[in-house]
Each structure stands twice: as structure tokens, then as C-alpha cells.
C-alpha positions in Angstrom: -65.7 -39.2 105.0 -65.0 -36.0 106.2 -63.8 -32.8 103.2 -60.4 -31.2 103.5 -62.7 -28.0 104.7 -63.8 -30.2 107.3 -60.6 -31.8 108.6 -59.0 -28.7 108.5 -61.7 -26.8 110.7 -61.3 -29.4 113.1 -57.8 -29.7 113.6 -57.5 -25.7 114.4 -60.5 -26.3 117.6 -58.6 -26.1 121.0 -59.9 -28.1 123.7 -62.7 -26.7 126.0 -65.5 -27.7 128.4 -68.3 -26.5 126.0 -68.2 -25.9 122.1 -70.8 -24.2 120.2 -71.1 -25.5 116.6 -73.1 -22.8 115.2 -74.8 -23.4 111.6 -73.6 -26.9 112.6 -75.7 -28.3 109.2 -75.5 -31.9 109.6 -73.1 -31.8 112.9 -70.1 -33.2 111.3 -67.7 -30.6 113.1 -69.3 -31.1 116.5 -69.4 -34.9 116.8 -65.8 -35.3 115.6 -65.0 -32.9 118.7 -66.9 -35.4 121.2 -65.5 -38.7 119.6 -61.7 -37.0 119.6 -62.2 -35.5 123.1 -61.9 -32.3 122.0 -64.7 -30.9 123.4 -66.1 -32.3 126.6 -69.9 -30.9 125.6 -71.1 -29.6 122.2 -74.3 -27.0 121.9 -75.4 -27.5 117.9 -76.8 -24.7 116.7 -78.6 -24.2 113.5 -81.1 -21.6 112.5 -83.0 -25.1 110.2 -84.9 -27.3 112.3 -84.2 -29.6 109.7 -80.5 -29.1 109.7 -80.5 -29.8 113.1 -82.8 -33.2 112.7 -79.6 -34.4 110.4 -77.2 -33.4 113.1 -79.4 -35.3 115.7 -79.2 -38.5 113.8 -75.9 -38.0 112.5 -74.6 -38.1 116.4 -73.6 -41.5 117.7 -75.7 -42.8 120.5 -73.1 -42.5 122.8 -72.2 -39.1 122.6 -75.8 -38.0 122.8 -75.6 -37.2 126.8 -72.9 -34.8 125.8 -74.7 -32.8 123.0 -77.4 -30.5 123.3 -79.5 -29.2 119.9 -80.7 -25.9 120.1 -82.5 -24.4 116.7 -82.3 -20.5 116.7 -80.4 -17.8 115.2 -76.7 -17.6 116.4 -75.7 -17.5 119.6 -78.5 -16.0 121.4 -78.4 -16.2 125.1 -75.9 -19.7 124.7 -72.9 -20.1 127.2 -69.8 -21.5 125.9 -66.3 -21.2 126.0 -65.2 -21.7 122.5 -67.8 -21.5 119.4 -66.9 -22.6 115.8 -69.1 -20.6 113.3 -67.7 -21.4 109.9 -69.5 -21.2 106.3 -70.8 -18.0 106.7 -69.9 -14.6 104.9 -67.9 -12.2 107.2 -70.8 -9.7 108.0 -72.8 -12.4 109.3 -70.3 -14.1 111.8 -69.7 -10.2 112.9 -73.5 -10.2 113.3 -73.9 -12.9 115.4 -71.3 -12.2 117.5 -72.1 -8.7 118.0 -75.6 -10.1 119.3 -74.5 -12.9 121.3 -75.3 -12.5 125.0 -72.2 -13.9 125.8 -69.7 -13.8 123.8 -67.2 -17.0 124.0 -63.4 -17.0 125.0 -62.3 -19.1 121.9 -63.5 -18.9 118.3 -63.2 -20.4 115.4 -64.4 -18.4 112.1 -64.3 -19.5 108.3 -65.4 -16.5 106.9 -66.8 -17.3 103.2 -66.4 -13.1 102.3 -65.7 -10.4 104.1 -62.7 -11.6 105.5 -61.8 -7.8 106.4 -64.5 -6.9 108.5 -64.2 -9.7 110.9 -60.4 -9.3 111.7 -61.2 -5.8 112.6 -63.8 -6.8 114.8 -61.4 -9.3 116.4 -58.8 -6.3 117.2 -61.2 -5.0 119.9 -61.4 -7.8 121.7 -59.3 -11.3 120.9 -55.9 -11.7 120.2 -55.8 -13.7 117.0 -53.6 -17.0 117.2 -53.5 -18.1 114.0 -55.3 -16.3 110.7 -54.3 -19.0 107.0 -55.1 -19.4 104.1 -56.0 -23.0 102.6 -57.3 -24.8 99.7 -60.1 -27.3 99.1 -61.7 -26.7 95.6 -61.3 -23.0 96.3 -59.9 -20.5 98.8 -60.5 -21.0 102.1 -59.7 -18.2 105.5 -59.2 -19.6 108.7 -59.0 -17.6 111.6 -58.4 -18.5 115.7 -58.6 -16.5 117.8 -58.9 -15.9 121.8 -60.5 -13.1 124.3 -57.1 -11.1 125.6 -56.8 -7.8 127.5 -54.8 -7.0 124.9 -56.2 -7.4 121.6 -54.4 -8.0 118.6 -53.5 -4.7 116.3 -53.4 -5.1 112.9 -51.5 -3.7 109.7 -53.3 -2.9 107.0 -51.9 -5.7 104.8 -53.0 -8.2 108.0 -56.1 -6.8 108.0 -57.0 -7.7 104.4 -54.6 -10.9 103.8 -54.2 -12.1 107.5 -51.1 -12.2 109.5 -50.3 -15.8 109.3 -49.8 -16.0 105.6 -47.4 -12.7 105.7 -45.3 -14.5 108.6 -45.4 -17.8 107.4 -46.4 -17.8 103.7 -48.0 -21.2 102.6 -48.4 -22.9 99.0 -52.2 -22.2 99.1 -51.2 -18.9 99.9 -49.1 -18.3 97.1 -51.4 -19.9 94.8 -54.4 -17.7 95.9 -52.0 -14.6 95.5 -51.1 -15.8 92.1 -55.2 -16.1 91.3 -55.6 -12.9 92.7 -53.0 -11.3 90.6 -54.7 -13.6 87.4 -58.2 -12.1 88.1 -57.1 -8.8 88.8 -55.4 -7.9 85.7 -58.6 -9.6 83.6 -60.8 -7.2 84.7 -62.0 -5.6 81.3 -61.0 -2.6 83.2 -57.7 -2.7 84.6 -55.4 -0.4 81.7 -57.4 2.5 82.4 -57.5 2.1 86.2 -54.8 2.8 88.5 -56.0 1.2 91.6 -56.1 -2.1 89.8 -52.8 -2.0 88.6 -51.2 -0.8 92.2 -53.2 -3.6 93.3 -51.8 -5.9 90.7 -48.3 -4.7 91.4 -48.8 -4.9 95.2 -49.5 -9.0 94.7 -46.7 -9.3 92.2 -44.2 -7.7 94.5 -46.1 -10.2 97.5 -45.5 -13.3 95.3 -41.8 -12.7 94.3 -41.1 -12.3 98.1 -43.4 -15.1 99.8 -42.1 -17.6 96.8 -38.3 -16.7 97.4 -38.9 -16.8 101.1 -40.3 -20.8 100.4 -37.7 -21.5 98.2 -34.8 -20.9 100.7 -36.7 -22.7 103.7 
């Protein structure tokens, strides 16, 4: 049975010709793709040839003419049109796609930290679509985005929090602001530090405007 993580991540891929699961693990992501006709061909990539054995076996039968299995590192010298790379901590997704040969016209990251430094390495290149917040056992980041001419520019506040939760505030996102805010102000410390507290009052200004905004929609 596939997680909430896992569901989630799949029902963000757009459709494409060829879809690059990178760090596929045990190819979950990828074969849901084929057997939903999301993606018409799926390269899984993981840097563990035993990670990719799982995926191998894990992939029906049927589906097999339409996946390829490639153990390296990232992208590499791989052509696709869309690549999922999810799991990973920003700096390493920014890594990977800074050394891709060719770097795909569709992605879709799930940064595990870092969150920062790969929305700012989307605004030279990809307009983001879609940047959320969501919940399975902790916080999740979701981000979609697409090569444009015209990449997307970013606020300061979109840079660290995304621009999908400012315009359209979920639960999850509320409830991470409202751990944020919790965390923050335990930090032994926070009295003595004034960048904590703006910080603190920055989040409690962002709840009591995201949780009004829910409340009349």
C-alpha cells in the first residue's frame, strides 16, 4: 500500500513521454506512473545497485518493456522530459541538477532540508507551478515546477515558505506554522535573542492571517 508521501508525490507528476525516478529506492513512484499512464517510459535511477534490484522486481512484468534501470549517481548524461527526485535534502537535488547533462523540462522535488536553496535555484530557470506544504508523520515540501523563458521571481517570504502556501494557505500549513512558532520560542535561547523573537512574531502575525483567511472560505 502506498504512504500518504507516496500518493501525494504521485498525484503532483504531469504526464510525459519519459520520467526519470531518480533515487527511485524500491520504484514505487515510477511503476505507479506506467500502470496509471502517466508516464509513457520510466528511467529508474538509483545510486544502490541493490535499491535498484528491489525496483527491478518490484515492476510488473508487463510494464518492464517500458522501464529502463540505470544504477549511477543522479542524472548523469540521462534524457528525460520530466524527473521526480524526491527524499533528498535540498543541496543535493541542487547538486544533481546542476550536474545533469540535460537538464529535464518538468520536475518534481521533495526536498527533505534546504528548502531555500532549491527554490532559488528554480528562479533561474523554471517557472514554479505549484510549491505546498503537507503532512504525513512530519512536514513535507512539495514543489513543481517547469523550464520557462521566464522564470519565476521570488519574494523573500516565497523563497523560504513557498508561494503556494502564502496564496492558498492549507491546514498542514497552518499546523507547520503553528510548530514552527512552538519550536521557536523553546529554544533555551529565545528571551535574549532578537532574531528569534521577530521570527516568532513574523509566524504569529502569518497564523492569525492564513487561519482567518480559512475560516471565511
Amino acid at each position: 500500500m502506498l504512504t500518504k508521501r507516496l500518493t501525494k508525490l504521485i498525484s503532483v507528476l504531469p504526464h510525459c513521454d519519459v520520467l526519470c525516478d531518480v533515487g527511485c529506492d524500491h520504484g514505487y513512484v515510477g511503476i505507479e506512473a506506467l500502470s496509471r499512464s502517466i508516464a509513457k517510459n520510466v528511467i529508474f535511477v538509483d545510486v544502490s545497485a541493490k535499491s535498484l534490484d528491489k525496483a527491478r522486481q518490484n515492476c510488473p512484468e508487463e510494464y518492464l518493456p517500458f522501464a529502463e534501470f540505470v544504477c549511477c549517481d543522479g542524472l548523469g548524461s540521462i534524457v528525460c522530459d520530466t524527473a521526480i527526485i524526491a527524499g533528498m535534502g535540498g543541496l543535493e537535488i541542487v547538486s544533481i541538477l546542476n550536474n545533469a547533462k540535460f537538464t529535464p523540462d518538468q520536475l518534481v522535488l521533495q526536498p527533505m532540508r534546504n528548502q531555500k536553496d532549491v527554490r532559488e535555484y528554480l528562479t533561474q530557470n523554471y517557472e514554479i507551478i505549484s510549491d505546498e506544504k503537507f503532512h504525513d508523520y512530519k512536514f513535507y515540501d512539495l514543489i513543481v515546477a517547469k523550464k520557462h523563458d521566464k522564470p519565476t521571481k521570488l519574494t523573500d517570504l516565497e523563497l523560504e515558505f513557498g508561494k503556494t502556501n502564502l496564496k492558498s494557505p492549507s491546514q498542514d500549513f497552518i499546523d507547520y506554522l503553528d510548530a514552527e512558532l512552538t519550536k521557536t520560542k523553546n529554544i533555551p535561547i529565545f528571551n535574549g535573542d532578537a532574531t528569534l523573537q521577530a521570527r516568532a512574531t513574523l509566524l504569529e502575525q502569518m497564523l492569525a492571517e492564513f487561519s482567518a483567511k480559512r475560516r471565511k472560505n
